[in-house]
N, C-alpha and C positions, 0 to 999 in steps of 0.2 A: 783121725777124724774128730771133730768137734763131737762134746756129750753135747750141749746143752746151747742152743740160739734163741737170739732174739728176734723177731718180727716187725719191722718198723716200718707196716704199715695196716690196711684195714682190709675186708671184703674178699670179693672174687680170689686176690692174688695174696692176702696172708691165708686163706686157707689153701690155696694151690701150696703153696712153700711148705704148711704144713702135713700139709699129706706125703711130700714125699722125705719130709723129717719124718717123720713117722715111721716110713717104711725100712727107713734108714738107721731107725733105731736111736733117733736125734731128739732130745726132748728138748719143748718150745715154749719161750715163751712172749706173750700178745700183749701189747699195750690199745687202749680204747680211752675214747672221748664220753663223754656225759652221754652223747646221741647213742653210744655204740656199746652200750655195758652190757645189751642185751646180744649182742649181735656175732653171728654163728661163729666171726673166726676165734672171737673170746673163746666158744665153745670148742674149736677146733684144738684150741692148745692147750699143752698140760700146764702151764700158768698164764697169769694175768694180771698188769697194771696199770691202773687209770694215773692218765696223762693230764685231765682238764677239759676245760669247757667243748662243745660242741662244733665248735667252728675252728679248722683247718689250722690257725696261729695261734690259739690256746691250747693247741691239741698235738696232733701229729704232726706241726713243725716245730716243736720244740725240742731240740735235740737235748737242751743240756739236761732235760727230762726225763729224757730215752736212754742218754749215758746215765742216767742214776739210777734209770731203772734196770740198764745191764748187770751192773755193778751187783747193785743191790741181790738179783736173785740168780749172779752166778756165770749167765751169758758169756760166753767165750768169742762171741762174733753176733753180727748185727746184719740180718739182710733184710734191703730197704724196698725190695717189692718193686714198681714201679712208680710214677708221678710223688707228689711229696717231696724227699732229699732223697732221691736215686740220684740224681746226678747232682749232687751239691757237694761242692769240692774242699768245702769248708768243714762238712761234717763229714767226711770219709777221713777227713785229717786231722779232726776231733777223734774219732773210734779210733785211730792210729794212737794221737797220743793218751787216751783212756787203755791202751794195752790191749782193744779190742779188732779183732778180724772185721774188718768191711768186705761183704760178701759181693763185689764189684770191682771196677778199674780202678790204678790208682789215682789219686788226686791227680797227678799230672795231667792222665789222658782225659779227667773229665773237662779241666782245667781250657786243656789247649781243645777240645771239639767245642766246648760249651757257645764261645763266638764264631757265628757263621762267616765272618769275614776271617778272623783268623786261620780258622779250620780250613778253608780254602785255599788261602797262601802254603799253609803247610801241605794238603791236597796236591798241588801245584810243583810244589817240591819233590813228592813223593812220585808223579807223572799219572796221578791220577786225573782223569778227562773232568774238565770243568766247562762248563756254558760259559759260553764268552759271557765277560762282565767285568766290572770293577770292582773291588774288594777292598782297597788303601783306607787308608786311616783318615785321609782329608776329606773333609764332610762340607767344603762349602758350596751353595747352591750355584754358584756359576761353573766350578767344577763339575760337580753330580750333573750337569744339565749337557753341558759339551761330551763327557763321556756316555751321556746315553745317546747324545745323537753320532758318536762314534759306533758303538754297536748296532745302531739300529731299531726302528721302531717294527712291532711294539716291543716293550721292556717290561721290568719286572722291578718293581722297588722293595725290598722284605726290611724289616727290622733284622737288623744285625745282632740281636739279644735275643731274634722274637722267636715264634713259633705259635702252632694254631691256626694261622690264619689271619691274626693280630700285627698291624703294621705292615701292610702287604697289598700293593694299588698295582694293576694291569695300567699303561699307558699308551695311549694306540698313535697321539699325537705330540710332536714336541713342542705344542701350542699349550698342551695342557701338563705338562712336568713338571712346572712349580706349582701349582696346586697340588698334584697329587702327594710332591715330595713333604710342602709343607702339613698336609693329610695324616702322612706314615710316621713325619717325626713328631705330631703330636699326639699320637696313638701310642708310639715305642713308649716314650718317654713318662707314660699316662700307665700302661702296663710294664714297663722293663725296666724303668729309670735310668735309660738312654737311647737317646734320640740317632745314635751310627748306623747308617745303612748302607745297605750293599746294591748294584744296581747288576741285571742281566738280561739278556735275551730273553723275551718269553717264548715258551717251547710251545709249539699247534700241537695240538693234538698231543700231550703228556701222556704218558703214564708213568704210573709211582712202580718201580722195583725195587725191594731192599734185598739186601744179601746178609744173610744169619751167619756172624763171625765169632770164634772163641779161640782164645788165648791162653797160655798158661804161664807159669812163672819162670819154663826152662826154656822162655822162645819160641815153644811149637805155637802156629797158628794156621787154624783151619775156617775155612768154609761151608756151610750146613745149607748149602743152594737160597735157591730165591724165594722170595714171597709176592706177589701180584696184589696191590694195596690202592689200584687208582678208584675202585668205586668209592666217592668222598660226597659228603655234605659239608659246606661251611668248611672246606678244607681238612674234616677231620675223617676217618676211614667209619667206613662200614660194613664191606667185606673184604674178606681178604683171602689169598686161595695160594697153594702151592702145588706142583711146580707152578710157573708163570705160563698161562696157553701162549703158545709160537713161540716160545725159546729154543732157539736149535743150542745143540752140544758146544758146538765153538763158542755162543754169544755167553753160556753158561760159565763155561770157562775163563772166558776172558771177564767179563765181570764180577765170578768171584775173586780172580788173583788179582785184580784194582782194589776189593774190598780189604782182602788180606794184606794187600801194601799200606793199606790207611789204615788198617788196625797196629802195623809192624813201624807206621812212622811216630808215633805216640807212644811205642813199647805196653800195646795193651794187654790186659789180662783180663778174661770172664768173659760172659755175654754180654754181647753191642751189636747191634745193627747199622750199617753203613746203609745206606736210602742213596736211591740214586731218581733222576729225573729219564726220561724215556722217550729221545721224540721217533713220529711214526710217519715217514715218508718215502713215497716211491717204492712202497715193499719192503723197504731198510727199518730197520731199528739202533738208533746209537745213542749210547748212555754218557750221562753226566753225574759228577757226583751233586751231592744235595744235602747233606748234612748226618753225622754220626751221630745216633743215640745212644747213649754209655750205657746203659742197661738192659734188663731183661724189656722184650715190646710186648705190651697185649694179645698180639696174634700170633705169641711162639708155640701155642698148641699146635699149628698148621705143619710146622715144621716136623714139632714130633710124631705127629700121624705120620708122615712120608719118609719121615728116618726111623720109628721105633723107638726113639733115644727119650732120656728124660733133660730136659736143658735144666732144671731146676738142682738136679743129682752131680751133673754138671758142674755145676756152680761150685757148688757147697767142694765137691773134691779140688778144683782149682784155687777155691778161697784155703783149704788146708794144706795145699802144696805140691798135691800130688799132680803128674802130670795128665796133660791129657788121655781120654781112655780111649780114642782111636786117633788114625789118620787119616789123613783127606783119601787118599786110594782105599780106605777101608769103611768109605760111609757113600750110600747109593739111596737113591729116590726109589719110591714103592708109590703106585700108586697117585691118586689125587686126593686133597683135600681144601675143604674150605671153611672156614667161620662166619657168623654173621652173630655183630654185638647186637642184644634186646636191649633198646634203652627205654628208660620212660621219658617221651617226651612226644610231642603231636606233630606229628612232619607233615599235616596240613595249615600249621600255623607257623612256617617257617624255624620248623625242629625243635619249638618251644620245650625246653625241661618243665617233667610233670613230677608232683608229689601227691604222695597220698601213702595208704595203706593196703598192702597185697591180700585184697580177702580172701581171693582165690589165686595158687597158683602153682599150674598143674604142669609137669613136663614129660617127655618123652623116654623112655626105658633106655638109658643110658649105661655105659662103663666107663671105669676111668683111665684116664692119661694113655700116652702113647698111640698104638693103630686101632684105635677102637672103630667102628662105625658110628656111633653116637656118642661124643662126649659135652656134660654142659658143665662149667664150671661157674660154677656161682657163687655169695657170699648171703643170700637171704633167705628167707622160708616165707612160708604163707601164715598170714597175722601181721608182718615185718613191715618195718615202717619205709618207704621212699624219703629220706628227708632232702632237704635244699642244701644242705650243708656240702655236700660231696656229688661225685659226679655221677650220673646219670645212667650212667650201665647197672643192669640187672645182673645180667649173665652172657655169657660169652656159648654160641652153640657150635661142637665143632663136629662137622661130619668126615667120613674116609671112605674111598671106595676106588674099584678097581683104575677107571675112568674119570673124565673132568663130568660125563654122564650121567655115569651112576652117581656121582656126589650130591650134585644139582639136584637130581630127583629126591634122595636122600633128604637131602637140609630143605625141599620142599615140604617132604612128608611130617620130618621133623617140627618145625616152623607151624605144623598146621595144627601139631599133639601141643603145642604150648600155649594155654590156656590161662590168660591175669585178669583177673577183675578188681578194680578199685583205685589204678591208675592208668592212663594212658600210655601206649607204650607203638613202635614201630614194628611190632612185626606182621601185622599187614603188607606195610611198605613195603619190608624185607622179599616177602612172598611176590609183592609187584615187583620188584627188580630181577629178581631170579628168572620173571616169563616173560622180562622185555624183549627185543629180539637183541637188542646190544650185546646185552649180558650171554644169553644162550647158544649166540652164538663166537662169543670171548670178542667181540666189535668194544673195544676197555680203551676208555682215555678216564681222563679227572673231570670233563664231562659229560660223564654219561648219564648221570641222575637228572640234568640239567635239559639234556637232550631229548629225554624220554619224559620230562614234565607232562604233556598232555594225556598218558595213560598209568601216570604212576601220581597225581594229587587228587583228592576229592574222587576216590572211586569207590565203588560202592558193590563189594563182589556175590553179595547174595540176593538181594533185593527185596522189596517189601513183601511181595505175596509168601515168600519162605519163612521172615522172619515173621511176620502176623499170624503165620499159620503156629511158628513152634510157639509162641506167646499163647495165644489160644490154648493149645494144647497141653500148655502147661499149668493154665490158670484152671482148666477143665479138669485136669488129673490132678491137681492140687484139691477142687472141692470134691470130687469122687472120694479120695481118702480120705474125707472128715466130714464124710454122709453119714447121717444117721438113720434108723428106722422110720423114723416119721417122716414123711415124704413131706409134710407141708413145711419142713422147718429146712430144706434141702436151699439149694442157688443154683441146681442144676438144669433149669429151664422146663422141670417137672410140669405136664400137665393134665387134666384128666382128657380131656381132649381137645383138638384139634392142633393146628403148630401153631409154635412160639418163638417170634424171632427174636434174639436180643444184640446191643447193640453195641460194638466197642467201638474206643476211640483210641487212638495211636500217634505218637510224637514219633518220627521216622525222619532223622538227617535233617530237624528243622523245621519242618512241617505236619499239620496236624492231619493224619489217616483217618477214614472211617472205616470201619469193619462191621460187615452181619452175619454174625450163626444162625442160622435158623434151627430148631429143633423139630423133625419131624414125625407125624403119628406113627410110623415104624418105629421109631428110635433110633435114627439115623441122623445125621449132622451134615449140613450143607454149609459154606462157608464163600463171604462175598468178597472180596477185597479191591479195589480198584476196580480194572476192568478184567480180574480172574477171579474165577469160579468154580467151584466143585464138592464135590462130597468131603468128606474131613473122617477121617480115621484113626482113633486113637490107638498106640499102643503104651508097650512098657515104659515106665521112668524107673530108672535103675540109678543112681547117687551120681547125679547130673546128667544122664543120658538121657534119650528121650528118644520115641521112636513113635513117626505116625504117616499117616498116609493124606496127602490133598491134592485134586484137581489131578489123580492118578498119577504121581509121584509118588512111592515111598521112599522115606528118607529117616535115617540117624542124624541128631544132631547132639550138643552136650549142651546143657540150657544152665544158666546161674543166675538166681535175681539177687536185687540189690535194693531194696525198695521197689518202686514203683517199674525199675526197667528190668526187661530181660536181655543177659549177654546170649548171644546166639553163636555157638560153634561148632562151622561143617568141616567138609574135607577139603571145601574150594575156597573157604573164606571166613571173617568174623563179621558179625557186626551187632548192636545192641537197639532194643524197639523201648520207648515206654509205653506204660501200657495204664490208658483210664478205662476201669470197667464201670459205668453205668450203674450195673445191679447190684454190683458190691459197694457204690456210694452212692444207691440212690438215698435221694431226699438231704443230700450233702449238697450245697451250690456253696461260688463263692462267698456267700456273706457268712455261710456257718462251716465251722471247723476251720482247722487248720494244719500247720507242723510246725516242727522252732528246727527243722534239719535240713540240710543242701539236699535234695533231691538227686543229684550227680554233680560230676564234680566239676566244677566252672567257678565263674569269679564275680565277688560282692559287688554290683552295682551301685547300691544304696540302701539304707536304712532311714525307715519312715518314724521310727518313733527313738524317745531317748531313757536311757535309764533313769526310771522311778516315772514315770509316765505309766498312767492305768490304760488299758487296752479291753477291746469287749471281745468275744470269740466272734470272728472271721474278720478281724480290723485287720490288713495289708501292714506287715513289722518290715520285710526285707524284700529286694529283689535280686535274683540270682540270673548271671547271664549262661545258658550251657548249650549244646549241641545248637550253637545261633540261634536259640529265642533265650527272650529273655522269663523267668518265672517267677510271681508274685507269692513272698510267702506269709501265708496269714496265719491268727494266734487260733491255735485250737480252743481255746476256756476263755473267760474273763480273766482279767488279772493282773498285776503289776511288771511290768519289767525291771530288774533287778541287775541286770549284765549284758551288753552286746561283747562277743566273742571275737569278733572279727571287724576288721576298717574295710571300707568301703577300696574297692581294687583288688582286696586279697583274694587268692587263689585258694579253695578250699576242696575238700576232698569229698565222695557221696557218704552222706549220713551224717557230715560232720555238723555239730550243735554248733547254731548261729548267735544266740542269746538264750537267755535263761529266764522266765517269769513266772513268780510267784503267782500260782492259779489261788483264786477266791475258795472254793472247796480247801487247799491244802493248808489256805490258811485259817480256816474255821477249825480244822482239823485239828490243827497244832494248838 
């Protein structure tokens, strides 16, 4: 067994690799970008080397980088994690000849899956099930056009290099195939730097099944059952769950010994997943192959909850030589399980990627690896920066349980303990998808998200009298702790007699809320909101909890501000209130005061003035666009402006400094 590896790559899955180096007794070492010197998997490993700048080709695609930094500190082999050079057939054959172990397939098999048309003729050869289609080498449009109307409308054009989603047009009519064709080859050629494409049937009603395959280097090659991957946005996966619901035993079988012949036609070695397409008709289900990914997949947690096994421990023995540590009649499903990725990004803005900073970020009592009931694997902490540079996952949540039932409920409950504030993130959505009826009742094609649009965008699971009450009640329990003896010097609606109503205002999904507490001569709290009403009941705040009673509800909730808004979270849902109190800015109006900071986080519309321009306190500097309004930001002091931080479009995070001005006081000061 190997002492000592490399890590060639970043996050969620160089600390996965790590942990089970670790237990293995395998010391690791991490290479990092400028963005990532801070970042946990550095921390995960017993060494560490910077690679270069922050973005993806300065960084962690520079192999000749990584060989020198095998070299350098010793590294006996190189595993390349996922995305990056996992399947790059050039750098597998680089580690080869540097003398170092590539913890993967060899070049060949990345070689011969890497092209989708290729991989299919070999497919074909091996008698593995393909969708009718065209695959050849001849690319001319009056070709590609007569072959589709040979199979049949609609079709299915992909980038022959592509994948993602990228280079990939539905065609329902043969009136419209040369546009779509010239579409995908200028998209392939725009991302792939080639324009070959493949043409097939498009399958109704899809779904995505992959089949979990490993190889070793004496020939054995096994099967580690299915994965169920058709919930997708924009073609990329969102949950993913094992076993597959309705796979009877035969269909199990027969689709993994097609997987295992595609892994055995390339003479593969390690973890790969074979993906196959799934159409659903008439009660039938029949599989197509779809393409081989030569590496570990993102969603091999799923696997190991329902087998026990570690695919990562895996690895690493087949990369030393040893053979595989079971056989296919010795490995059996337990159970159900499922994942769902948290990304940052707004799937009411058509899955916009969000950045910012994790102020807060809270998760669920987890264990790790294999059948746990709760396992999260992540790569960040709370402080941890979201940057732009990379991709979009937070963390990966995986649950286990006896049923596909209990899971659901599980990664519901789960889903509801994970708590971010400071960037945008889906797990809202998540929780919508899991109570569609599609999903809950396994009704799974590739589109389901699409289908279920009307109760899964712009929803809104707790509503304003909830959130206006915990806001309240937190701004209430906020002044109570920093009451003092003298009653007149209080903001707790103190009065010697009679009641005293006071009056909030509320930013709520867009639009501006009013709210009135009344305080009354009992010393009791009434509270108006909308068209509800009731008494208001304060209880404990315990380190973000919060507990209080309105319009005869009591309810827990976990409350986090961030400036001006509160995040609000229950057991059915999130959502976040801003909050103007009146009494805490009375005798502030627009003309006086101001901030130089994003309020939340949204995107610069404009800027009113320029550096080295004087400004008076409440002159309008910026406008910010966030939760659909837009918000005017004025200079709190007199005084010079000195820096704007940001261009007009930028995406910025809550509290981030917009520009910088020299106030009249600081400068007398000085």
């Amino acid at each position: 067994m190997f002492k000592k590896i490399l890590i060639a790559n970043r996050g969620e899955i160089a600390c996965r690799v790590a942990a089970t180096a670790r237990r293995m007794a395998i010391r690791t070492v991490a290479v990092y970008s400028d963005a990532d010197a801070h970042a946990n998997h550095v921390r995960a490993c017993d060494e560490s080397v910077h690679l270069g700048g922050s973005a993806p080709k300065d960084s962690y695609l520079r192999w000749e980088k990584i060989l020198e930094a095998a070299k350098a500190t010793g590294a006996e082999a190189v595993h390349p994690g996922y995305g990056f050079l996992s399947e790059n057939e050039d750098f597998a054959r680089a580690c080869a000849e540097a003398g170092l172990v590539f913890i993967g397939p060899p070049p060949s098999a990345i070689q011969a899956m890497g092209l989708k048309a290729e991989s299919k003729r070999l497919m074909e050869k091996a008698g593995v099930p393909l969708v009718p289609g065209y695959h050849g080498s001849e690319q001319g449009g009056e070709l590609l056009q007569r072959e589709a109307d040979r199979i049949g409308y609609p079709v299915l054009i992909k980038a022959s290099a592509g994948g993602g989603g990228k280079g990939m047009r539905v065609v329902e009519r043969a009136a419209d195939f040369a546009a779509a064709l010239a579409s995908c080859q200028r998209e392939a050629i725009n991302s792939f730097g080639d324009d070959a494409v493949l043409i097939e049937k498009y399958v109704q009603r899809p779904r995505h099944i992959e089949i979990q395959v490993f190889g070793d280097t004496q020939g054995h090659c096994v099967y580690l059952f299915e994965r169920d991957c058709s919930v997708q946005r924009r073609h990329q996966k969102v949950l993913e769950e094992a076993p597959a619901p309705g796979m009877t035993e035969a269909m199990r079988k027969q689709m993994g010994e097609a997987a295992v012949a595609a892994a055995r036609a390339v003479n593969y070695v390690g973890a790969g997943t074979v993906e196959f397409i799934v159409e659903q008709r008439a009660g039938e289900m029949n599989f197509f192959f779809m393409e081989m990914n030569t590496r570990l997949q993102v969603e091999h947690p799923v696997t190991e909850a329902i087998t026990g096994l570690d695919l990562v421990e895996w690895q690493l023995r087949v990369a030393a030589g040893e053979p595989l540590p079971l056989a296919q009649d010795q490995l059996h499903i337990h159970g159900h399980a499922i994942e769902a990725r948290i990304c940052a990004e707004n799937p009411d803005n058509d899955f916009l990627p969000a950045t910012g900073t994790l102020q807060v970020y809270r998760k669920p009592p987890a264990t790790a690896f294999q059948r746990s009931r709760v396992r999260i694997d992540d790569g960040v902490r709370e402080g941890g920066e979201i940057s732009p540079f990379y991709d979009s996952m937070i963390a990966k949540l995986i649950v286990h349980g006896a049923t596909r039932e209990e899971a659901l409920a599980r990664l519901d409950l789960a889903l509801a303990q994970v708590h971010i504030v400071g960037v945008a993130t889906n797990v809202q959505f998540l929780r919508g998808v899991l109570r569609t009826d599609s999903f809950a009742h396994a009704n799974l094609d590739t589109a389901l998200i699409e289908r279920e649009r009307a109760v899964l965008f712009d929803r809104e699971p707790l509503g304003l009298p909830l959130a206006a009450a915990a806001a309240v009640t937190r701004v209430l329990r906020a002044e109570r702790s920093s009451k003092t003896a003298d009653p007149f010097s209080g903001r707790d609606g103190w009065r010697a007699w009679g009641d005293y109503q006071r009056p909030f205002d509320f930013e709520f999904h867009g639009a501006s809320q009013p709210a009135l507490l009344t305080y009354r001569r009992d010393g009791s709290l009434w509270l108006k909101v909308g068209d509800t009403e009731g008494p208001l009941r304060t209880g404990r705040f315990d380190n973000g909890q919060l507990e209080f009673e309105f319009a005869g509800q009591r309810r827990t909730v976990d409350v986090y501000e961030s400036g001006d808004t509160a995040y609000v979270f229950a057991p059915e849902g999130a959502t976040r209130i801003a909050t103007i109190d009146r009494l805490a800015h009375a005798g502030e109006t627009q003309a006086e005061g101001g901030r130089l900071t994003a309020p939340m986080p949204g995107k610069v519309v404009s800027f009113a003035v320029q550096a080295g321009d004087k400004v008076t306190r409440g002159q309008p500097l910026a406008v910010i666009e966030a939760m659909k309004m837009e918000h005017t930001i004025a200079a709190p002091a007199d005084g010079t402006v000195e820096e704007l931080l940001y261009a007009p479009g930028d995406q910025v995070a809550e509290g981030a400094e917009l520009l910088r001005i020299a106030t009249a006081a600081a400068t007398a000061a000085a």
